[in-house]
C-alpha positions in Angstrom: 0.0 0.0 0.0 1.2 3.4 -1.1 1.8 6.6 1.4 2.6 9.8 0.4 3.8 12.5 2.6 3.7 15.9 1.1 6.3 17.2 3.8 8.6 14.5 3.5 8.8 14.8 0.0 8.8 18.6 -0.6 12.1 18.0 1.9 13.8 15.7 0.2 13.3 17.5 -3.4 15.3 20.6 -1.4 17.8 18.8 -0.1 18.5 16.7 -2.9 18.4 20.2 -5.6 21.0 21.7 -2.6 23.9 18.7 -2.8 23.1 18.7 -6.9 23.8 23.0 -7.0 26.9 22.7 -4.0 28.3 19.7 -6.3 27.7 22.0 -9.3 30.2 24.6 -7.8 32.6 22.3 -7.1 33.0 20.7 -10.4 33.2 24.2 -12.3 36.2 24.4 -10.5 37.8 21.0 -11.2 36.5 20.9 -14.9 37.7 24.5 -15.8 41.1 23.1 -14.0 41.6 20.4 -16.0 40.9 22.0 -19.1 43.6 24.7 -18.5 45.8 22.1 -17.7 44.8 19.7 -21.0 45.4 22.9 -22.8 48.9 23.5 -21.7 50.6 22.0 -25.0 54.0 22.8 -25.3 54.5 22.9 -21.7 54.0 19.4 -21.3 55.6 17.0 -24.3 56.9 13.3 -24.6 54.3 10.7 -24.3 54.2 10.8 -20.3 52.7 14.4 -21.0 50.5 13.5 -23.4 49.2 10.8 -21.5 48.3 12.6 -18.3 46.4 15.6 -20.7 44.4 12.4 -22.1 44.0 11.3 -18.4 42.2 14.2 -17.6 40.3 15.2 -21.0 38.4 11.6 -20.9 38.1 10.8 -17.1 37.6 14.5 -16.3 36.0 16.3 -19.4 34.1 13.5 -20.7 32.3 13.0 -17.5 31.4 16.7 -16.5 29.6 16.9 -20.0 27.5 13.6 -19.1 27.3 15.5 -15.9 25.8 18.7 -17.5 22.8 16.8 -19.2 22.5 14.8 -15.6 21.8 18.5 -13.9 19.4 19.6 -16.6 17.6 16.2 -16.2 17.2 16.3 -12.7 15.9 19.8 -12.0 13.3 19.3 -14.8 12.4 15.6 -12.9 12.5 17.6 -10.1 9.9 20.3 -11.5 7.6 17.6 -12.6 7.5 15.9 -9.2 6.5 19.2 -7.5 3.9 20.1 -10.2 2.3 16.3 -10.2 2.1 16.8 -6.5 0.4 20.3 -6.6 -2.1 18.4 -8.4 -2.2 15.6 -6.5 -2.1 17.4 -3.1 -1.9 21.0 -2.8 -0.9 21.0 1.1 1.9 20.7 1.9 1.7 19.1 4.8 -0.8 16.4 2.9 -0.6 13.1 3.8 -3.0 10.3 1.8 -2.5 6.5 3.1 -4.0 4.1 0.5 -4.7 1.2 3.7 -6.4 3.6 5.6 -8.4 5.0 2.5 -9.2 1.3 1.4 -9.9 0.0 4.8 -11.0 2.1 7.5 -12.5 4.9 5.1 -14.5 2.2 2.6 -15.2 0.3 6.4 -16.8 3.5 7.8 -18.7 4.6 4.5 -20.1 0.9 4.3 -21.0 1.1 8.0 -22.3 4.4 7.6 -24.5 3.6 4.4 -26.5 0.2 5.9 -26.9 2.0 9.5 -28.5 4.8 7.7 -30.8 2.2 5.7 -31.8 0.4 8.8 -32.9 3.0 10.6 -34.6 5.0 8.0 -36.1 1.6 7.9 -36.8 0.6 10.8 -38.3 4.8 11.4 -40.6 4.1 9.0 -42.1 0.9 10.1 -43.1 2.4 13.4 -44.9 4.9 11.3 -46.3 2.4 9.5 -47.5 0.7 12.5 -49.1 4.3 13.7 -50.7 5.5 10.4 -54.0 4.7 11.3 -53.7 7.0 14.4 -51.7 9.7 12.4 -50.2 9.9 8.7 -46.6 11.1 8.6 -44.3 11.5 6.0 -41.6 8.2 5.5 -38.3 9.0 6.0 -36.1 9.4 2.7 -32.3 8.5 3.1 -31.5 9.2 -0.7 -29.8 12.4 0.3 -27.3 10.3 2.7 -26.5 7.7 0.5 -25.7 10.1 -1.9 -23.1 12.0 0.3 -22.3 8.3 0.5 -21.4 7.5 -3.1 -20.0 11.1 -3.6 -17.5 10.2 -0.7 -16.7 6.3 -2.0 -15.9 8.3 -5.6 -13.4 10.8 -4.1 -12.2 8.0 -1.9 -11.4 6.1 -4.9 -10.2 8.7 -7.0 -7.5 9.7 -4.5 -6.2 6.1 -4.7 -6.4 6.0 -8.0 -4.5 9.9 -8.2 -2.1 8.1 -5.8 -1.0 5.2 -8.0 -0.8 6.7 -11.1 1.4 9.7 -9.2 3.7 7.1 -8.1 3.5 5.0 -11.5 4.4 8.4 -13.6 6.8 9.9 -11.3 8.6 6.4 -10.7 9.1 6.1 -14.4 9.7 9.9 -14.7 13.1 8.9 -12.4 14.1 6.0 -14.2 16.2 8.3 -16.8 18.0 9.4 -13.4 18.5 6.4 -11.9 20.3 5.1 -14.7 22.0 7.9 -15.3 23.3 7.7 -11.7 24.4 4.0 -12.2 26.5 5.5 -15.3 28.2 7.9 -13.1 28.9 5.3 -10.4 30.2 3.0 -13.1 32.7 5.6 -14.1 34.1 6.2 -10.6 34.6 3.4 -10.2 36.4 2.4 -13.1 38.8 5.2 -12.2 38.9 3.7 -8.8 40.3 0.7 -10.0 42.2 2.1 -12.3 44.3 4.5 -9.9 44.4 1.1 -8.0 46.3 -0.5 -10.3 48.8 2.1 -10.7 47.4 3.2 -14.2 46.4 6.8 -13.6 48.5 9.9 -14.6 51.3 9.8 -16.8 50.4 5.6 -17.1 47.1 6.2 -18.7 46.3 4.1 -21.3 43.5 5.6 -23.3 42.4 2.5 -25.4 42.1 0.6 -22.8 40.2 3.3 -20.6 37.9 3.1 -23.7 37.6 -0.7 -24.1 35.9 -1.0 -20.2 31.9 -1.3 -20.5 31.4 1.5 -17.3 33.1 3.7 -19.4 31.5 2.4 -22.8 28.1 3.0 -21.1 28.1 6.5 -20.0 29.9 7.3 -23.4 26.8 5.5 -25.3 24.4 7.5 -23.6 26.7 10.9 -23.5 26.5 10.7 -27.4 22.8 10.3 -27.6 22.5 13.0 -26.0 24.3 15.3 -27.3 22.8 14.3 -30.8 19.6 14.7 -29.5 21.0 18.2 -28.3 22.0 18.5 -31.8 18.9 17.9 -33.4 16.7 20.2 -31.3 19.7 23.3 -32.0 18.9 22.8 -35.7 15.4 22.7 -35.1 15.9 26.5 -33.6 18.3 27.4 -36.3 15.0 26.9 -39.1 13.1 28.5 -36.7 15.1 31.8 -36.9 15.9 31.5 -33.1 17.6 34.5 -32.3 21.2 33.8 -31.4 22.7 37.4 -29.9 23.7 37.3 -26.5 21.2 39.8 -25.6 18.6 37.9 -26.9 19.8 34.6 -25.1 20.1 36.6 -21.7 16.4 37.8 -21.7 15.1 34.5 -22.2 17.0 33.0 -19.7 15.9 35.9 -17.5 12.5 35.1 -18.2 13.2 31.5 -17.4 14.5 32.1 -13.9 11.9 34.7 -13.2 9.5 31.8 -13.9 11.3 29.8 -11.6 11.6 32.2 -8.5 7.8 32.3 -8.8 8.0 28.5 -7.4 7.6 28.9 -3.8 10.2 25.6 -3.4 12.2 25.1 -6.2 12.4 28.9 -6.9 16.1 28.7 -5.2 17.0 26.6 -8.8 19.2 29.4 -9.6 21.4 29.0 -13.0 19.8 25.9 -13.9 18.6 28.0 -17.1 22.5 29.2 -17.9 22.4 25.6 -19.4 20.1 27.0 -21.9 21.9 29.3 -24.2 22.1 28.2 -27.3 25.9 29.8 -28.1 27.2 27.6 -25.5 25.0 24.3 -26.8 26.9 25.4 -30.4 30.0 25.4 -28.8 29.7 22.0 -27.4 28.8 20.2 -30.6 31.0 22.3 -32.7 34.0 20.1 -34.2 36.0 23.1 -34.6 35.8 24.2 -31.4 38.6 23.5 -29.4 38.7 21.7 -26.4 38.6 24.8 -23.8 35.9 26.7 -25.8 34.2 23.3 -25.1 34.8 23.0 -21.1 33.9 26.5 -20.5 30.5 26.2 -22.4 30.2 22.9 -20.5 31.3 24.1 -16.9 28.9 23.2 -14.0 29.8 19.9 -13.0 31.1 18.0 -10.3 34.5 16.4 -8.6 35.7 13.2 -8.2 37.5 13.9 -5.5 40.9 14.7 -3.9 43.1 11.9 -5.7 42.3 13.5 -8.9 42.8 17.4 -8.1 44.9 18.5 -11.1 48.0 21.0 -10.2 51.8 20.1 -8.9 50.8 16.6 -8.5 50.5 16.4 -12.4 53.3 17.5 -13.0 55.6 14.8 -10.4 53.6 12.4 -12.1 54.6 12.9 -15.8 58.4 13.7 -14.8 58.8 10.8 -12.4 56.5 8.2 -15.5 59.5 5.9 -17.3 57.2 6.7 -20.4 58.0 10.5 -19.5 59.6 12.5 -22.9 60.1 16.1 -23.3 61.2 16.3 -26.5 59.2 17.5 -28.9 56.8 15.7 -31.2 55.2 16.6 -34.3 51.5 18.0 -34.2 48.8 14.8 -34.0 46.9 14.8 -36.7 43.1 16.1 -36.3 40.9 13.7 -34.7 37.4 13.2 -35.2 34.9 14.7 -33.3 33.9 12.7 -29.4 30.2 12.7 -31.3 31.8 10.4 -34.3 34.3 8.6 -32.2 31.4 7.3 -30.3 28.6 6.3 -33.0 31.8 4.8 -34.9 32.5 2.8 -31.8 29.7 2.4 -29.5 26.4 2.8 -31.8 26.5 -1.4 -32.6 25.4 -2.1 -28.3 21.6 -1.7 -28.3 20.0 0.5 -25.8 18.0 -2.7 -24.3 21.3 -4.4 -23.2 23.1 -1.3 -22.1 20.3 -1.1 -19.6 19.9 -5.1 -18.5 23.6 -4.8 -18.1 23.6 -1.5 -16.0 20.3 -3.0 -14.2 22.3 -6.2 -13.8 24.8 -4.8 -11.8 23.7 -2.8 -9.4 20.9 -5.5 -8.6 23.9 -7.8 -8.1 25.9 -5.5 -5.6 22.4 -4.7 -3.6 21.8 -8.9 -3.1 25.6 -8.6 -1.7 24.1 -6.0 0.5 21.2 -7.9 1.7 23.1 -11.0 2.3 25.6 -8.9 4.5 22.7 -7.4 6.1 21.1 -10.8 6.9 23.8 -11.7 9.3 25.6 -14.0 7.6 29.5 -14.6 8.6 32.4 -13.9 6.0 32.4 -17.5 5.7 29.2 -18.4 4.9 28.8 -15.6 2.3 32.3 -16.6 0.3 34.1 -14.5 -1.9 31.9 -13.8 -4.3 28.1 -13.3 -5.1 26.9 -13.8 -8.8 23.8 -12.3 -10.8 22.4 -14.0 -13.5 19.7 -12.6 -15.9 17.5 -14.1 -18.1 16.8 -11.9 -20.8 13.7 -13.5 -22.2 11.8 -13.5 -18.8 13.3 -10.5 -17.3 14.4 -12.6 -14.0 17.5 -12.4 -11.9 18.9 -15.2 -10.1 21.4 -14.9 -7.3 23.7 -17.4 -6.2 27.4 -17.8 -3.7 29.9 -20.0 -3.4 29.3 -23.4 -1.7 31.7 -23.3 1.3 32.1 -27.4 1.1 32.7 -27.3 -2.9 29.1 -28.9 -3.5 27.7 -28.8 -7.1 23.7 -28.3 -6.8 22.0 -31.9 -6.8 19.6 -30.7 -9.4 22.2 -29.5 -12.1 21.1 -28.7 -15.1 22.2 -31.3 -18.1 24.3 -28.5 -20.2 26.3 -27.6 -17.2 26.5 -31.6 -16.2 28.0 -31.9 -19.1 30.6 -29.6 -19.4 31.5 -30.1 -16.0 31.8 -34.1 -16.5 33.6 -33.3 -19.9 36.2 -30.3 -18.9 38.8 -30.5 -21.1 41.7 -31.7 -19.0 43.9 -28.6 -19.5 41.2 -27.2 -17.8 40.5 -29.3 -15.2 44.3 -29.8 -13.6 45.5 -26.4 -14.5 43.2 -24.3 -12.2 43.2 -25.6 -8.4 41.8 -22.7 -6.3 38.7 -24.4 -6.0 37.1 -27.0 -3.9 34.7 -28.4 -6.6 34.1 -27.5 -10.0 30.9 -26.1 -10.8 30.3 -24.8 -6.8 31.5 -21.0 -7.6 28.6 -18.8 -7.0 28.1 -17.7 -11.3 27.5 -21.6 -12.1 25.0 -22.1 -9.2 22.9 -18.6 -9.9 22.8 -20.0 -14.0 21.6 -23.6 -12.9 19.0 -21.5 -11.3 17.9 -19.7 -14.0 18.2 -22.7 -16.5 15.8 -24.6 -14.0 13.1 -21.8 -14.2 13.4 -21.9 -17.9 15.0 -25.6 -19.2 14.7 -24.6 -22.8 16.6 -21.9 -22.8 20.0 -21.2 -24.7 22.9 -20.0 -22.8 23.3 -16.5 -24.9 19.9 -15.8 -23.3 21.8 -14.9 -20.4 23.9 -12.5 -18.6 26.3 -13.1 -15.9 28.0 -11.0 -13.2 30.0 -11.5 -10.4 31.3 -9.2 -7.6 33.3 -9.9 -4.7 32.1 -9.7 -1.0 35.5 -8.4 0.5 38.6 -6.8 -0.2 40.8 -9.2 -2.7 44.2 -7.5 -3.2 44.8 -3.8 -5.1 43.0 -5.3 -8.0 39.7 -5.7 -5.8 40.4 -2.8 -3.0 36.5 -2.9 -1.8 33.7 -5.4 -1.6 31.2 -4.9 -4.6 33.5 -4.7 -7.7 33.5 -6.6 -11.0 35.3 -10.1 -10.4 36.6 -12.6 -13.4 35.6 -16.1 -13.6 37.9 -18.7 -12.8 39.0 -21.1 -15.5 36.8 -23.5 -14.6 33.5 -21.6 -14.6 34.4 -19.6 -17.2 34.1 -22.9 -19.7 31.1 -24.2 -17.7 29.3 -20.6 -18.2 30.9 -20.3 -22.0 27.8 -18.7 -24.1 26.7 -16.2 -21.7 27.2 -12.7 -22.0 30.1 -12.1 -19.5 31.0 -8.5 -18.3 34.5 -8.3 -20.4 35.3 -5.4 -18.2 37.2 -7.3 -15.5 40.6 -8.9 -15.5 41.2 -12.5 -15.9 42.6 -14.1 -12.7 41.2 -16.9 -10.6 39.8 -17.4 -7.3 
């Protein structure tokens, strides 16, 4: 049953719109850093140098212009909650339970309804009983039991105002949600990365590109900005003004609008995101890379370890890779809008999203089971999610701590498992049973629940439950396969973004 707290909610749209606009102050400044420092050139040569000004244009750059469409996004889902709401319930100190509407309310209007029949009733039978004495009027109750019906209707139409609120505005945040798993993705790629030792002047941009959390937010960066695209055109053949004055009285207009709300009127500079010089700039390929960050700047930091300034520079003089001599001018590269339909515009939008869906559903089961009370030997190493992409199901599964296979195993893993190749079998021994790891018991799961289908129809990931060297610094992070399970699982889509080592 769904409650809905006017208050409550009217709080946490404030609070959430203040950490977005103090975060948006703190990335202008590390964005419009790391451009000036990506835009040093000559000052820093030699392939350390260019690597750590790559470091920072695609973990930096690339990420405060996802983050830019994330801001406009969430004040305007933000808006939309507030106005549903005003429709909804005006007060804002509202509350509306759906139990007690459909229980006590429909209870007390029932109640109500037969007590008032009854005694009109039973009123007019002891006139009845008198009339030859005296005639008197019956009693009518029609008025009552329409208050009655009048009252059921607006009982139910608040229930039904009430679900479809929370159905609209539910799907109204999905956008955010998984624009938020993008951005978590991404730091934590660079978490890893700067784990490993690969950061700075070691940056490897290729492979930066190659892993999926980085592949995702780029996917959906270059929608957007082609959808950005295709709406600047449309004003272009509408004869949208371009001047600056003409751009600074609309957004005047805009925030004029917006002090008018009486609680997200403190949105301030949420419309500087709207001049259309800036979008220009952005999308222009002949821009150049600062033009871009400054049009862009609004964003957010990832934190102290990546806080551009003397530290950059130890880092490229101290790199092995480090050269200062000087290298002939790169030829001109395509635009990030090209680079990314060339590259990314073959993984459909449907699997982006199982796979983003996939793993954060897999690190909240490794929450629930560390919740539940279990011990740090009963939970293992590792828990495993395994969707089903025809039925839309998740399966979960750990490690057996004894090395059991499941008694009911399906006949395609029974199989492989029985018929590991022996190269296999005797070459991988950090296991105490083939076919017990946590990704082969979550798939016989799932193959169970739906026999005929074919391994491709499924997507596997597995995350680890502690801290597994500087590879794995936290619990929660993408985990390989081992040998064995990954030729007992060969056929499903595996995350390729982790390493290959066993455990």
């Amino acid at each position: 049953m769904k409650v809905l707290d006017s208050g409550q909610l009217i709080e946490g749209l404030q609070r959430n719109v203040g950490t977005l606009e103090r975060l948006d102050g703190e990335m202008r400044e590390v964005v419009l850093t790391a451009e000036r420092f990506v835009a040093l050139g000559e000052s820093l040569k030699g392939q350390g140098g260019e690597s750590l000004r790559m470091f920072y244009q695609e973990c930096h750059l690339t990420f405060g212009s996802y983050f830019m469409f994330f801001v406009q996004d969430f004040l305007t889902a933000c808006a939309e909650v507030f106005s549903a709401l005003q429709a909804l319930e005006p007060d804002p100190s509202g509350h509306i339970k759906e139990a007690f509407l459909e229980s006590e309310i429909e209870h007390a209007l029932t109640d109500l309804s037969s007590t008032v029949t009854r005694l009109t009733s039973d009123a007019n039978s002891i006139m009845d009983s008198v009339a030859d004495i005296v005639s008197l009027p019956h009693l009518n109750d029609s008025d009552v039991q329409e208050g009655v019906r009048d009252a059921r209707i607006h009982k139910d139409d608040t229930v039904t105002g009430l679900r479809e609120f929370d159905y609209s505005q539910t799907n109204g945040l999905a956008s955010i949600e998984t624009a938020l798993l993008h951005m978590d993705q991404w730091v934590s790629e660079i978490e890893s990365m700067m784990a490993e030792g690969l950061a700075g002047a070691d940056f490897d941009a290729d492979s930066w590109n190659g892993l999926e959390g980085v592949q995702a937010l780029k996917t959906d960066l270059a929608a957007r900005e082609a959808e950005l695209l295709g709406i600047e055109e449309a004003g272009e053949s509408a004869n949208v003004s371009e001047s600056p004055s003409a751009d600074a009285k609309d957004v005047g207009e805009a925030e004029k609008e917006e002090s008018g709300n009486k609680v997200l009127g403190f949105l301030k500079g949420a419309a500087d995101f709207l001049f259309l010089d800036d979008a220009k700039t952005i999308l222009d390929p002949d821009a150049s890379l600062l033009d871009k960050g400054i049009a862009i700047a609004g964003f957010t930091p990832f934190g102290k370890a990546l806080k551009v300034g003397k530290t950059g520079y130890k880092l490229v003089k101290n790199s092995p890779n480090a050269s200062w001599a000087t290298k002939a001018p790169a030829p001109k590269k395509p635009t990030r809008l090209e680079e990314l339909r060339a590259k990314y515009g073959t993984v459909p939008p449907k699997e982006l999203h199982q796979r983003i869906n996939l793993r954060q559903s897999t690190r909240d089961e490794l929450d629930r089971l560390k919740a539940s009370g279990m011990t740090k030997k009963e939970l293992g190493p590792a828990v495993a999610g395994v969707l089903d992409k025809k039925t839309g199901k998740t399966y979960y599964g750990i490690n057996d701590p004894s090395g059991k296979v499941p008694s009911n195993l399906h006949p395609q893993l029974r199989d492989r498992i029985e018929n590991m190749p022996p190269a296999i079998r005797d070459g991988y021994t950090k296991t105490a049973g083939s076919g017990s790891h946590a990704e082969v018991r979550a798939l016989n799961e799932a193959l169970q629940n739906n026999p005929n289908a074919k391994l491709d129809d499924f997507m596997v990931h597995v995350v680890n439950t502690k801290k597994l060297g500087p590879k794995m610094p936290q619990p929660g992070m993408p985990m390989p396969r081992c040998p064995h399970c990954e030729y007992i699982t060969g056929g499903t889509k595996f995350f390729p973004e982790v390493i290959k080592n066993g455990r």
